[in-house]
Phi, psi and omega in degrees: 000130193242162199289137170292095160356141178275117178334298203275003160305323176291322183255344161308330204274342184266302193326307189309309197301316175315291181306319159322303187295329201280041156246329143321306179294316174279005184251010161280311180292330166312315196291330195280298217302315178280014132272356152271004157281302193308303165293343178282337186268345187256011156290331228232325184246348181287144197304132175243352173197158202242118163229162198262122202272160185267355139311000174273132201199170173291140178228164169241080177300337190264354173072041199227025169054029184202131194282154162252343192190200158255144145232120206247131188225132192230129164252074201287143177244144182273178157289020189239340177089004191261153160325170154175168188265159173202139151312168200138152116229181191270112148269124172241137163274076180271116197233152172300173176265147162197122178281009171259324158313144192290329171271336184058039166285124159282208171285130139349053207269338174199171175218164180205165181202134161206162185272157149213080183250336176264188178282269225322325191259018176258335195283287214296332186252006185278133153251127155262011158292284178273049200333094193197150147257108193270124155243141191255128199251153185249148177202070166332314277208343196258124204230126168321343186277339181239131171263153169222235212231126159233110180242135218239146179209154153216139183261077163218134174082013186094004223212124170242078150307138189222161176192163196216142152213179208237104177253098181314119151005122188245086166242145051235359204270012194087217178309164197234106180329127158294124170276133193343127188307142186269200202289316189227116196285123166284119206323129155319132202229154199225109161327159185232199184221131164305172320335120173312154151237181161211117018287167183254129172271158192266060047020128184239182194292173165279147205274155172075037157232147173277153162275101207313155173295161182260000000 
């Protein structure tokens, strides 16, 4: 007698096969979906506007009554108007003041270049205090008695944010007190001379030339 296939084999056996598959199948659609999340956040959170946090000032880091630098704290903004982080880089531009100027940009007096591509320099320079990125720009040559021009470009994705502020004659007490150390302290950044390079050399740029607008 020969024996009949069990009716419901058949279709037990394409349930078996369905199921098999279907973790192959469902372990495709995560990969589309989290680059297209990666692109609505780095649309909807990558920086769109640059500011110059008004903490920024002359410091006298060795505590010796003679300023050394700047220490210039930047605020990339979302399209929400909120911090936020970004790779990148930074050019800061320190120029005299002239008050006849449409800009009150002067002579050029010093430059800087600095990154933020890795983790490790994103660790030095992020204060989580202020959600800024803090540079300590070195200038020996900078005196509280004058004011001038700090002007800021950030670089990313192909993209040049700017922002200019005016740092006012800091009188009568002088040097500008340090302000509390931030949560993770930033590498001291050393004028360069253009062409930027990497490394930043302490030369600071030659004086009366501009950074063409972009």
């Amino acid at each position: 007698m020969q024996s009949r296939p069990w009716p419901g084999s058949s279709f037990a056996f394409l349930i078996a096969g369905a199921l098999s598959l279907a973790p192959l199948l469902m372990g495709c659609q995560p990969a589309s979906r989290a680059d297209d999340r990666v692109r609505t956040d780095a649309t909807m959170f990558g920086p769109t506007d640059l500011r110059i946090h008004p903490f920024t000032s002359i410091k006298d880091w060795d505590a010796d009554g003679q300023s050394n630098g700047l220490e210039a704290l930047i605020e990339l903004q979302d399209r929400f108007r909120d911090p936020t982080k970004a790779t990148g880089t930074v050019i800061f531009e320190l120029y005299s003041y002239e008050r006849t100027q449409a800009d009150h940009r002067g002579t050029r007096l010093a430059y800087w270049r600095g990154t933020l591509l890795t983790l490790e320099e994103q660790k030095m320079h992020w204060n989580r205090i202020s959600r800024t990125y803090s540079f300590q720009l070195a200038y020996p040559e900078i005196s509280t008695n004058k004011s001038y021009v700090l002007e800021v470009w950030f670089e990313h994705a192909g993209k040049r944010l700017t922002s200019q502020v005016v740092l006012e004659t800091q009188e009568p007490k002088g040097v500008v007190p340090t302000a509390p150390t931030p949560v993770t302290r930033p590498a001291v950044t050393q004028p360069v001379a253009p062409p930027a390079v990497t490394p930043p050399t302490i030369t600071p740029a030659a004086p009366g030339t501009r950074t063409p607008a972009p």
